[in-house]
PDB file with SEQRES, HELIX, SHEET and CRYST1 records, atoms N, CA, C and O in Angstrom:
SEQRES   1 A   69  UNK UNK UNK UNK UNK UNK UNK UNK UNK UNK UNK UNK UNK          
SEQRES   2 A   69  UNK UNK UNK UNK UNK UNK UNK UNK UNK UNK UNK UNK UNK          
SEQRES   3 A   69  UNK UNK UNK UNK UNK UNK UNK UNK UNK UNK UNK UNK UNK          
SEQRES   4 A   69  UNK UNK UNK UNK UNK UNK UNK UNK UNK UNK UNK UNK UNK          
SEQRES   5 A   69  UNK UNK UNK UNK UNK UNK UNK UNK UNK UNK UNK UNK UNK          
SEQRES   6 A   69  UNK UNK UNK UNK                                              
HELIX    1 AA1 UNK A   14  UNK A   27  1                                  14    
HELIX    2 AA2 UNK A   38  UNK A   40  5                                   3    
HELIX    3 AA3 UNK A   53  UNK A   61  1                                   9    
SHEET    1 AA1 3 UNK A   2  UNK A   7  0                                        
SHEET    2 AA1 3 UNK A  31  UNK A  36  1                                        
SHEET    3 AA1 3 UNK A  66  UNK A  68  1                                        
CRYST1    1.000    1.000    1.000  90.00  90.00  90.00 P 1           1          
ATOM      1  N   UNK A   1       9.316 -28.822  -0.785  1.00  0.00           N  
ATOM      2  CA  UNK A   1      10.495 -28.159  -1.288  1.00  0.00           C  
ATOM      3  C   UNK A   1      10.441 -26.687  -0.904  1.00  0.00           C  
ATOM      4  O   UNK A   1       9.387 -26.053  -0.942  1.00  0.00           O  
ATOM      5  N   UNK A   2      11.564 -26.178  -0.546  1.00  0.00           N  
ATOM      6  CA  UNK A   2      11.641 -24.754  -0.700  1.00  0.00           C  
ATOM      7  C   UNK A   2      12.044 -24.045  -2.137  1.00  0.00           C  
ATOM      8  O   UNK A   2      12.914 -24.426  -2.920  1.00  0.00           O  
ATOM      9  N   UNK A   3      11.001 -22.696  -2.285  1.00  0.00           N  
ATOM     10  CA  UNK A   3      11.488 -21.893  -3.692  1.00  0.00           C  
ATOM     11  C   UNK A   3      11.287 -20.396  -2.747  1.00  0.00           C  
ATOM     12  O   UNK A   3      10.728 -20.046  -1.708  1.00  0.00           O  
ATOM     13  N   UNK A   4      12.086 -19.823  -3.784  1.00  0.00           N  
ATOM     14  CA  UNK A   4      12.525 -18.502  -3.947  1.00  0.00           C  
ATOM     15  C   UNK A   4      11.807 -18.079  -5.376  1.00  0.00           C  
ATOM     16  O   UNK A   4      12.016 -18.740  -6.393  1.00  0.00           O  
ATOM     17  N   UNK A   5      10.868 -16.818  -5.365  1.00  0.00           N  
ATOM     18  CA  UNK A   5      10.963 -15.855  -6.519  1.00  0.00           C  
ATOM     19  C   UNK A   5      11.311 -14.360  -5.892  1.00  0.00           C  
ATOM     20  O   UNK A   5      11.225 -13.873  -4.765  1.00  0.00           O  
ATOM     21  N   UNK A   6      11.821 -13.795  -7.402  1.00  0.00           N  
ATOM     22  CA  UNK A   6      12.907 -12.994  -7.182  1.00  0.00           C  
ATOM     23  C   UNK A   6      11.694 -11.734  -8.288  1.00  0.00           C  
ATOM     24  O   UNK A   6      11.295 -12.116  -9.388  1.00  0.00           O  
ATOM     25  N   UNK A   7      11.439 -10.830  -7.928  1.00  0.00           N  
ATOM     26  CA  UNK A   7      10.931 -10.065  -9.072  1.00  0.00           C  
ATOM     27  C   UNK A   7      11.375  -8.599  -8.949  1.00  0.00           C  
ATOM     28  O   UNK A   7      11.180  -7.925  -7.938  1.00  0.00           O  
ATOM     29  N   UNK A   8      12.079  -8.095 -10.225  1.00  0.00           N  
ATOM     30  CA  UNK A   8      12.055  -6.797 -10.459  1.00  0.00           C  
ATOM     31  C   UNK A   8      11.905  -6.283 -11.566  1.00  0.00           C  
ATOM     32  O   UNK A   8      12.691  -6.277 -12.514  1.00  0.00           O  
ATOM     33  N   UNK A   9      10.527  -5.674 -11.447  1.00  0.00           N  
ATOM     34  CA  UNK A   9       9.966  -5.145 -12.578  1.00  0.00           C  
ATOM     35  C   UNK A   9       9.136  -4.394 -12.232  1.00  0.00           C  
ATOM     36  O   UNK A   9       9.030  -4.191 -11.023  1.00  0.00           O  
ATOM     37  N   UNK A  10       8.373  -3.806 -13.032  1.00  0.00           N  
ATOM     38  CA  UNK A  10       6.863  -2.829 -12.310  1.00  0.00           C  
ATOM     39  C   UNK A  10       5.759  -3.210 -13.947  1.00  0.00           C  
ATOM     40  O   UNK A  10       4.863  -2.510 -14.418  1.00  0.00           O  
ATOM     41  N   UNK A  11       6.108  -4.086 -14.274  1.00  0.00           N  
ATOM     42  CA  UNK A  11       5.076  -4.869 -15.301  1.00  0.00           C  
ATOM     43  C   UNK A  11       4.170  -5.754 -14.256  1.00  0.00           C  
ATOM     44  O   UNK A  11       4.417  -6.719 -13.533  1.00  0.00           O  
ATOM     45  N   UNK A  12       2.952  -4.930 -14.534  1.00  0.00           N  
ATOM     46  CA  UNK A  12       2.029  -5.449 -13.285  1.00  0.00           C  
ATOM     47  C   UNK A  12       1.652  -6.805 -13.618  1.00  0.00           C  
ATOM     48  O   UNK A  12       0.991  -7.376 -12.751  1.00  0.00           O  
ATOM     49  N   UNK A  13       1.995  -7.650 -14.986  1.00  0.00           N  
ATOM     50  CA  UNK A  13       1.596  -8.904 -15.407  1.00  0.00           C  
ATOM     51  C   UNK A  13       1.895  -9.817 -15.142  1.00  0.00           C  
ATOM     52  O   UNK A  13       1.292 -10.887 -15.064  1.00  0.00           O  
ATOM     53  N   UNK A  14       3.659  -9.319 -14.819  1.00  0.00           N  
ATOM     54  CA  UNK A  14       4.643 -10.239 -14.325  1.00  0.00           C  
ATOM     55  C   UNK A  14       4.519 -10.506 -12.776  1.00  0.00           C  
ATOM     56  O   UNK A  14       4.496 -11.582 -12.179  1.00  0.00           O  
ATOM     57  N   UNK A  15       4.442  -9.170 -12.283  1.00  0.00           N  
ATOM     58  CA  UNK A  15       4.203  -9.693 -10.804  1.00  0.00           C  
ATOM     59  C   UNK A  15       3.149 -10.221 -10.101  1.00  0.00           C  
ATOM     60  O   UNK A  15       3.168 -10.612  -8.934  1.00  0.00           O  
ATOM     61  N   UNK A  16       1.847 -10.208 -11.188  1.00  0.00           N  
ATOM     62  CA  UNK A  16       0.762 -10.681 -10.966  1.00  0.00           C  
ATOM     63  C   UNK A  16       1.003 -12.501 -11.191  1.00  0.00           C  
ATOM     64  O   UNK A  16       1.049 -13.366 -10.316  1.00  0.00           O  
ATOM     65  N   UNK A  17       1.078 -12.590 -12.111  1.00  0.00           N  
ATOM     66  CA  UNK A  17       2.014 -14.299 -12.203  1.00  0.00           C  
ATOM     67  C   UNK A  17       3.184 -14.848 -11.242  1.00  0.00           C  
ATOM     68  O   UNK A  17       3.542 -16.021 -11.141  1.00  0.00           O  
ATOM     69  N   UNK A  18       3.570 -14.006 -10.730  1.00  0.00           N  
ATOM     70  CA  UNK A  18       4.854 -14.037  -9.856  1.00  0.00           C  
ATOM     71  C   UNK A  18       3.878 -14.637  -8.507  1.00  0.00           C  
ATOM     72  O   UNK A  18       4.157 -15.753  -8.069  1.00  0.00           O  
ATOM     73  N   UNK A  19       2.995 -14.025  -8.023  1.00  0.00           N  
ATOM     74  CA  UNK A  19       2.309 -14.082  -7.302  1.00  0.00           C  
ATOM     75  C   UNK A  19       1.040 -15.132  -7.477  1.00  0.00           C  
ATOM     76  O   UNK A  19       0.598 -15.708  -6.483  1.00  0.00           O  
ATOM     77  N   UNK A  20       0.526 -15.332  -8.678  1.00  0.00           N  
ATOM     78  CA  UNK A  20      -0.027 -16.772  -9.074  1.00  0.00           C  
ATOM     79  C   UNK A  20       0.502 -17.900  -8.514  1.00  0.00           C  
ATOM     80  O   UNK A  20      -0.029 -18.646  -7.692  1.00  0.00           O  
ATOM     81  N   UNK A  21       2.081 -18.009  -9.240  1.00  0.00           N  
ATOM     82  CA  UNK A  21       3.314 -18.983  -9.074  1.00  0.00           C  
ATOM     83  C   UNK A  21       2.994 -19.537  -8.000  1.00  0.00           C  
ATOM     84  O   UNK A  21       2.480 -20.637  -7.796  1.00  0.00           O  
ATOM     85  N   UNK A  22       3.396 -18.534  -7.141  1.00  0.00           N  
ATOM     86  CA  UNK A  22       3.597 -18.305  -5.380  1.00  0.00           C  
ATOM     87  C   UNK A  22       2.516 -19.438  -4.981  1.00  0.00           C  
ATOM     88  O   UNK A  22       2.826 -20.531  -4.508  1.00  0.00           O  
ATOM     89  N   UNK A  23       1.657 -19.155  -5.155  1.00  0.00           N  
ATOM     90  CA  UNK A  23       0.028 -19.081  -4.622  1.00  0.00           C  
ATOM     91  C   UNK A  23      -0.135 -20.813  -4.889  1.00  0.00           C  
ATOM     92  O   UNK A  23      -0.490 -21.690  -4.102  1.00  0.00           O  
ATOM     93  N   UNK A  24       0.209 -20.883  -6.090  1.00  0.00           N  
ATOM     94  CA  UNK A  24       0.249 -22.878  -6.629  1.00  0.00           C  
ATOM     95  C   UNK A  24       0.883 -23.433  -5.630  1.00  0.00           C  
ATOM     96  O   UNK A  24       0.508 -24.237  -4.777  1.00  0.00           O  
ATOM     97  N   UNK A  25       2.269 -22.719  -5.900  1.00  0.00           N  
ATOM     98  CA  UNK A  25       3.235 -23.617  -4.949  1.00  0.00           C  
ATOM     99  C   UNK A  25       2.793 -24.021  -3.217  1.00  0.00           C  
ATOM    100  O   UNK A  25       2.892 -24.992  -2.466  1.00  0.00           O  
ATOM    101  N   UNK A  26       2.241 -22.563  -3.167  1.00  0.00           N  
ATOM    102  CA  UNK A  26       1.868 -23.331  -1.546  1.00  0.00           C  
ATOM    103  C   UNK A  26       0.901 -24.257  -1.551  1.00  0.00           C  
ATOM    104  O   UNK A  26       0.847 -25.231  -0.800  1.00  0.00           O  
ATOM    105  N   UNK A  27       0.096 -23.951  -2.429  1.00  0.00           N  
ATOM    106  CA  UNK A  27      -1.124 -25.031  -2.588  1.00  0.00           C  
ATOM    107  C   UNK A  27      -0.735 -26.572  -2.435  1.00  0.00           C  
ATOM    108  O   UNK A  27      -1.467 -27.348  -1.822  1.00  0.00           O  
ATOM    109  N   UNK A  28       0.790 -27.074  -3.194  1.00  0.00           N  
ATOM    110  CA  UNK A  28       1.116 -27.893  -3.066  1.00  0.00           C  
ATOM    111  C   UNK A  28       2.111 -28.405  -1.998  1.00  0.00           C  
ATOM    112  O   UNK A  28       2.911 -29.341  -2.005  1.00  0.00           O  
ATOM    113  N   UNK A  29       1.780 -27.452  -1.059  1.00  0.00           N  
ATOM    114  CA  UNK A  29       2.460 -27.367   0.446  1.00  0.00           C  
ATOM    115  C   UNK A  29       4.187 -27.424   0.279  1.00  0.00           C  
ATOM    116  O   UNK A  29       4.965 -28.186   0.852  1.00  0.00           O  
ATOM    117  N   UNK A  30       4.435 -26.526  -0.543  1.00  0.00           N  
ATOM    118  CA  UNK A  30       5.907 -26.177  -0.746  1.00  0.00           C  
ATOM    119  C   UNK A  30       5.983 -24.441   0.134  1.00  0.00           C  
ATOM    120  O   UNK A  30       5.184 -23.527   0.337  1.00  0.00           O  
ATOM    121  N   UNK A  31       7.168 -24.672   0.386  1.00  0.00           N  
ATOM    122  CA  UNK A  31       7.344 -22.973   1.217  1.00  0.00           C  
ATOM    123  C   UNK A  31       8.129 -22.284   0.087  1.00  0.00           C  
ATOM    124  O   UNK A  31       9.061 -22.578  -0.662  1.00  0.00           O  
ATOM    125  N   UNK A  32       7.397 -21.329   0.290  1.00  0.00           N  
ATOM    126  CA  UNK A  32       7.587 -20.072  -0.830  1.00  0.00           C  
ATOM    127  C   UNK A  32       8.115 -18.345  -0.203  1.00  0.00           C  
ATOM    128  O   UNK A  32       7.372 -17.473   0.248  1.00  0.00           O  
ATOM    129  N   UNK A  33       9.414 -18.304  -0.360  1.00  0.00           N  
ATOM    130  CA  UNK A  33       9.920 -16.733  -0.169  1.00  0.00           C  
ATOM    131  C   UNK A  33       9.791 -15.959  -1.583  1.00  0.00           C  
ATOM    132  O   UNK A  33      10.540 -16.101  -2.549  1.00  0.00           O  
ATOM    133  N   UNK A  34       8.699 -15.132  -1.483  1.00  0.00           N  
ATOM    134  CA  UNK A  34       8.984 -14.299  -2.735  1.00  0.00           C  
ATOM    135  C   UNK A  34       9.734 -12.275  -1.976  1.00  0.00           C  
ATOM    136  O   UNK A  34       9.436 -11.432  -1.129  1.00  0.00           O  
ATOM    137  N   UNK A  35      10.631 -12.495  -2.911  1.00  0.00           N  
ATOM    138  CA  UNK A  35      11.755 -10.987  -2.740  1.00  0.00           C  
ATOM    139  C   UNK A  35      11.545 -10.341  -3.627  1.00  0.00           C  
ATOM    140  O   UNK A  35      11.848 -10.714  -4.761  1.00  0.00           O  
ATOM    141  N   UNK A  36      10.727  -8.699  -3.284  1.00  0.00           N  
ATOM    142  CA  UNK A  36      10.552  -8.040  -4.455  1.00  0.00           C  
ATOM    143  C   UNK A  36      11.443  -6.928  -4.553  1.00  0.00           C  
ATOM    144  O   UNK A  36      11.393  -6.342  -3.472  1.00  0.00           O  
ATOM    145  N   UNK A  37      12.107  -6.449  -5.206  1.00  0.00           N  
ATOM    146  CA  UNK A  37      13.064  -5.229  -5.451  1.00  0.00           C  
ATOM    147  C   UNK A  37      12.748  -4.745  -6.649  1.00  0.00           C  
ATOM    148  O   UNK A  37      12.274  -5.121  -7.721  1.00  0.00           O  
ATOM    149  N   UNK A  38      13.238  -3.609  -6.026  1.00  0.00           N  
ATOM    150  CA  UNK A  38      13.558  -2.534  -6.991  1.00  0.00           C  
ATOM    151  C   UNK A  38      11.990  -1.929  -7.722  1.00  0.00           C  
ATOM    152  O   UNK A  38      11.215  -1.681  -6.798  1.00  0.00           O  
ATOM    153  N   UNK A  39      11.492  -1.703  -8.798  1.00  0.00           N  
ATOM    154  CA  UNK A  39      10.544  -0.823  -8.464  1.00  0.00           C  
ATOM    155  C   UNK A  39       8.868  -1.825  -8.251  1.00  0.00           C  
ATOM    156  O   UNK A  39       7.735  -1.344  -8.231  1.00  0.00           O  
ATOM    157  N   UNK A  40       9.341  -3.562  -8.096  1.00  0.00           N  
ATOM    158  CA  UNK A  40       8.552  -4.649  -7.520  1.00  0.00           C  
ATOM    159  C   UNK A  40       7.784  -4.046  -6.741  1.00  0.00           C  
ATOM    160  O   UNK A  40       6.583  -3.978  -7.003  1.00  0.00           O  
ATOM    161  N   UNK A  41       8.401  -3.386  -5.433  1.00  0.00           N  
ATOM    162  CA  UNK A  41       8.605  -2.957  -4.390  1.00  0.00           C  
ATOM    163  C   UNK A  41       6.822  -2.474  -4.170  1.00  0.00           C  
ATOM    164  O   UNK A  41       6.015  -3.065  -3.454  1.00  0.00           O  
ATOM    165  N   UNK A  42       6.593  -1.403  -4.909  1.00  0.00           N  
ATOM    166  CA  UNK A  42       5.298  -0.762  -5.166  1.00  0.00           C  
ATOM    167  C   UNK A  42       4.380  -1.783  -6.067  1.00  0.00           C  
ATOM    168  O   UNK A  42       3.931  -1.408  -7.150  1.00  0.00           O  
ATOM    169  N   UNK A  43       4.252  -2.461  -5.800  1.00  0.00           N  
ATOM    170  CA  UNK A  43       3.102  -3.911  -6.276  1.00  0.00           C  
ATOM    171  C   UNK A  43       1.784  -3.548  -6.444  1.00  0.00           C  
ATOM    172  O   UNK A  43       1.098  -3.916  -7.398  1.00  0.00           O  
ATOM    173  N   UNK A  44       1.348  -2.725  -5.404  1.00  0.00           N  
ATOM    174  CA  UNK A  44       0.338  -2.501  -4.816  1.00  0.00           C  
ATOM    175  C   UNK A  44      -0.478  -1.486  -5.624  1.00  0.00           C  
ATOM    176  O   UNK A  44      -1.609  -1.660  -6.079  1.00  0.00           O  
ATOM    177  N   UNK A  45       0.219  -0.503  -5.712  1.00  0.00           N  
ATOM    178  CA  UNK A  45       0.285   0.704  -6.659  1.00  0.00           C  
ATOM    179  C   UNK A  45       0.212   0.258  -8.295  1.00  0.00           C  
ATOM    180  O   UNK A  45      -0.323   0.996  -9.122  1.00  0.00           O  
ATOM    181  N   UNK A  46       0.571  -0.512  -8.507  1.00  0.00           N  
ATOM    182  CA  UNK A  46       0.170  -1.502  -9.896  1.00  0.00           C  
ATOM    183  C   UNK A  46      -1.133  -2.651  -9.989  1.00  0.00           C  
ATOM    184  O   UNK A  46      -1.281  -3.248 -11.055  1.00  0.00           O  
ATOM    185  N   UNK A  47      -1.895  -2.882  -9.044  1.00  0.00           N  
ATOM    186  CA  UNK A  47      -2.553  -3.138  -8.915  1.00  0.00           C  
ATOM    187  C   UNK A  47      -4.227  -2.980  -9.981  1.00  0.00           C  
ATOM    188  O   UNK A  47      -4.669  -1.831  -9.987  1.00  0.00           O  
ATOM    189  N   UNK A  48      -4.821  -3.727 -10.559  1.00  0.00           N  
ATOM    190  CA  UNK A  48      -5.920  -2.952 -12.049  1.00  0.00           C  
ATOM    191  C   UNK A  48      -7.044  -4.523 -11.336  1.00  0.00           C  
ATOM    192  O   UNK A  48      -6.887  -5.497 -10.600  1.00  0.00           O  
ATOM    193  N   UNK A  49      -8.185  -3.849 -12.203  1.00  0.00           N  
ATOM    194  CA  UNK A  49      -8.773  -4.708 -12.175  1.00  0.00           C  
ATOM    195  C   UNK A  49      -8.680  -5.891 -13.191  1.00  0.00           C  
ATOM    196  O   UNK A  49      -9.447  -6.853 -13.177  1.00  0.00           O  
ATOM    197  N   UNK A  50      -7.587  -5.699 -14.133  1.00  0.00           N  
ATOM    198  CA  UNK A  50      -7.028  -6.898 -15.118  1.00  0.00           C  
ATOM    199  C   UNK A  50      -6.220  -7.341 -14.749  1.00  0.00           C  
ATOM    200  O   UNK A  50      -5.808  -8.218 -15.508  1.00  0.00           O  
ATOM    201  N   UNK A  51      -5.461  -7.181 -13.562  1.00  0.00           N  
ATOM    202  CA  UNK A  51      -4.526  -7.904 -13.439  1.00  0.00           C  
ATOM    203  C   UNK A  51      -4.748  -7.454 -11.419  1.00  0.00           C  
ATOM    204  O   UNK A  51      -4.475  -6.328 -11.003  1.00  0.00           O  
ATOM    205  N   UNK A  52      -5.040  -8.092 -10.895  1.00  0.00           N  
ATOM    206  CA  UNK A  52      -5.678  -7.662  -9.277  1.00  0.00           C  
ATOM    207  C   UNK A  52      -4.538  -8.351  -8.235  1.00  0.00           C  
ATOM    208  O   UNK A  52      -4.553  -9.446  -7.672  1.00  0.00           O  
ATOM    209  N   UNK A  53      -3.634  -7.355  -8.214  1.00  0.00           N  
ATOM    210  CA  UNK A  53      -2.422  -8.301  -7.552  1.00  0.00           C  
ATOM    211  C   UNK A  53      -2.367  -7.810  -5.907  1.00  0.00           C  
ATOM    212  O   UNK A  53      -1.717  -8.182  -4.929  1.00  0.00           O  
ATOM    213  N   UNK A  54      -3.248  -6.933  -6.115  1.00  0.00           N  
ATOM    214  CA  UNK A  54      -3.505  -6.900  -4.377  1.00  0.00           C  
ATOM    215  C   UNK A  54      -4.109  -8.154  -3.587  1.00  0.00           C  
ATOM    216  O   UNK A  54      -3.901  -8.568  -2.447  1.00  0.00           O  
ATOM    217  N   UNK A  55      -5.136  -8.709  -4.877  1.00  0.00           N  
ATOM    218  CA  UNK A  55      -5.668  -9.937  -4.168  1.00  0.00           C  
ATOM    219  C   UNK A  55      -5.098 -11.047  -3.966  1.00  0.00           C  
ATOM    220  O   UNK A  55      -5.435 -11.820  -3.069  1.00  0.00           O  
ATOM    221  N   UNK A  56      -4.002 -11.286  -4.927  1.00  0.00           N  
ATOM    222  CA  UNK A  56      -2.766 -12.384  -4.881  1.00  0.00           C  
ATOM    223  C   UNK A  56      -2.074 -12.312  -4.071  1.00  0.00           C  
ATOM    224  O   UNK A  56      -1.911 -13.417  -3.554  1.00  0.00           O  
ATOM    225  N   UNK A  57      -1.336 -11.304  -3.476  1.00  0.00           N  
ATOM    226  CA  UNK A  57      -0.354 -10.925  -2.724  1.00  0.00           C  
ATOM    227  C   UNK A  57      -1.417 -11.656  -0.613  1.00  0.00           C  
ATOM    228  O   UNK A  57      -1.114 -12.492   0.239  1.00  0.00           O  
ATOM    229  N   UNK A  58      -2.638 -10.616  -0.800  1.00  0.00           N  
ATOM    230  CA  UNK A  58      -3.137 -11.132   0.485  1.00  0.00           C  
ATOM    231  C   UNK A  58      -3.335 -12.403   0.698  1.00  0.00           C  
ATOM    232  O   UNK A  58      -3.267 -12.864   1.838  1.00  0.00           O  
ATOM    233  N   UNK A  59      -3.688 -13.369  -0.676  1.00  0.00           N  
ATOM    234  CA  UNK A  59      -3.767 -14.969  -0.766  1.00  0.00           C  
ATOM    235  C   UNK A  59      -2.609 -15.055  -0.130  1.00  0.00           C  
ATOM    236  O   UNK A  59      -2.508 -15.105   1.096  1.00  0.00           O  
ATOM    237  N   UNK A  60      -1.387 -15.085  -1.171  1.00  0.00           N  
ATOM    238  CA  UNK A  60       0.021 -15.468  -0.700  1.00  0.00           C  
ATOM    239  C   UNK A  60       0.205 -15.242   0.971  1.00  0.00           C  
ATOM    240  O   UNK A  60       0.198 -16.243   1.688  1.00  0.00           O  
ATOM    241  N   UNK A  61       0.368 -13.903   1.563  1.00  0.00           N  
ATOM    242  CA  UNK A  61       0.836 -13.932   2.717  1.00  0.00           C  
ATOM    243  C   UNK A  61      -0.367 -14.585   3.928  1.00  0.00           C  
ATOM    244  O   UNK A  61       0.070 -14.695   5.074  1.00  0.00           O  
ATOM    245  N   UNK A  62      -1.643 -14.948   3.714  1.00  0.00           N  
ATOM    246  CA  UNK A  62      -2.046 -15.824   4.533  1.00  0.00           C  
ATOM    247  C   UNK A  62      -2.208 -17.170   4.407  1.00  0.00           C  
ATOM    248  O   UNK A  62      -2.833 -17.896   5.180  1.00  0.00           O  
ATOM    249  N   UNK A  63      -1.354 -17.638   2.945  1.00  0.00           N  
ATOM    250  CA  UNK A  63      -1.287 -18.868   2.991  1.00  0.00           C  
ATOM    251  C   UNK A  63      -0.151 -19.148   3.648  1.00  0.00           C  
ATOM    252  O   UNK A  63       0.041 -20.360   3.747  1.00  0.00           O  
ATOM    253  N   UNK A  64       0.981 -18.208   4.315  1.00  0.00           N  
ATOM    254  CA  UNK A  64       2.051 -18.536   5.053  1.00  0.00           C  
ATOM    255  C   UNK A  64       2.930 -18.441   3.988  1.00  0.00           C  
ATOM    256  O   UNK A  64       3.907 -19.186   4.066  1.00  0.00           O  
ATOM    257  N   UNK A  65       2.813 -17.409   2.581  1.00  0.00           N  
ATOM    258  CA  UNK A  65       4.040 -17.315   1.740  1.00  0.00           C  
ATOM    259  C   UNK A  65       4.687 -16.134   2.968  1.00  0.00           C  
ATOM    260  O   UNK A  65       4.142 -15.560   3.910  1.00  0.00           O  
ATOM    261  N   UNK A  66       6.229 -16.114   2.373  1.00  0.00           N  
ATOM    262  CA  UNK A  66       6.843 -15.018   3.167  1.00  0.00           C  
ATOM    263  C   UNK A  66       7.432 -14.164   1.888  1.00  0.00           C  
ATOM    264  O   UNK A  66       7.995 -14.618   0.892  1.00  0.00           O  
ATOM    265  N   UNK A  67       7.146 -12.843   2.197  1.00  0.00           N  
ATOM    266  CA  UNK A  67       7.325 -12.266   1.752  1.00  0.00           C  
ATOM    267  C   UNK A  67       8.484 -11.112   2.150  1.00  0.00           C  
ATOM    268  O   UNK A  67       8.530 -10.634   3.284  1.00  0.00           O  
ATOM    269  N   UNK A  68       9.465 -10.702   1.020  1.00  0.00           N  
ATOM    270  CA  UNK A  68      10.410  -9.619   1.322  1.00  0.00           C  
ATOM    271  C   UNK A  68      10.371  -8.441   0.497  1.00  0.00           C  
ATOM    272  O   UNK A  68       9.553  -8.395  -0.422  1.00  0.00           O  
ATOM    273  N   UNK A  69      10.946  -7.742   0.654  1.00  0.00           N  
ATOM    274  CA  UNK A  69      11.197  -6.289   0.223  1.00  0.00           C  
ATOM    275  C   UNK A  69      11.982  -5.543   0.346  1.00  0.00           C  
ATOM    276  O   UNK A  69      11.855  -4.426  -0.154  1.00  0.00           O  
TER     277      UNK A  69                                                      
END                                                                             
């Protein structure tokens, strides 16, 4: 199946799960576009060691998620 997530927020919890999500779904060989806007955008910059969404995000885009911005 194809999915879409959509995130705008700068709650690093949410986009850290956003990016979990992501990460399942491909696992189960579904294609995954995640679109981040608005202050999403800076993900990276939200990034903690409680919530490590730099490491999710690099999972995602070499599992072949696609990612926008």
């Amino acid at each position: 199946m194809n999915y879409a997530l959509i995130a705008c927020t700068d709650n690093p919890e949410i986009i850290w799960n956003c990016f979990r999500l992501g990460n399942l779904m491909l696992e189960q060989m579904d294609e995954v576009t995640m679109f981040l806007d608005g202050p999403s955008v800076n993900y990276a910059t939200l990034s903690s060691e409680k919530y490590p969404i730099n490491d999710q995000a690099k999972l995602f885009t070499l599992s072949e998620g696609v990612l926008q911005a």
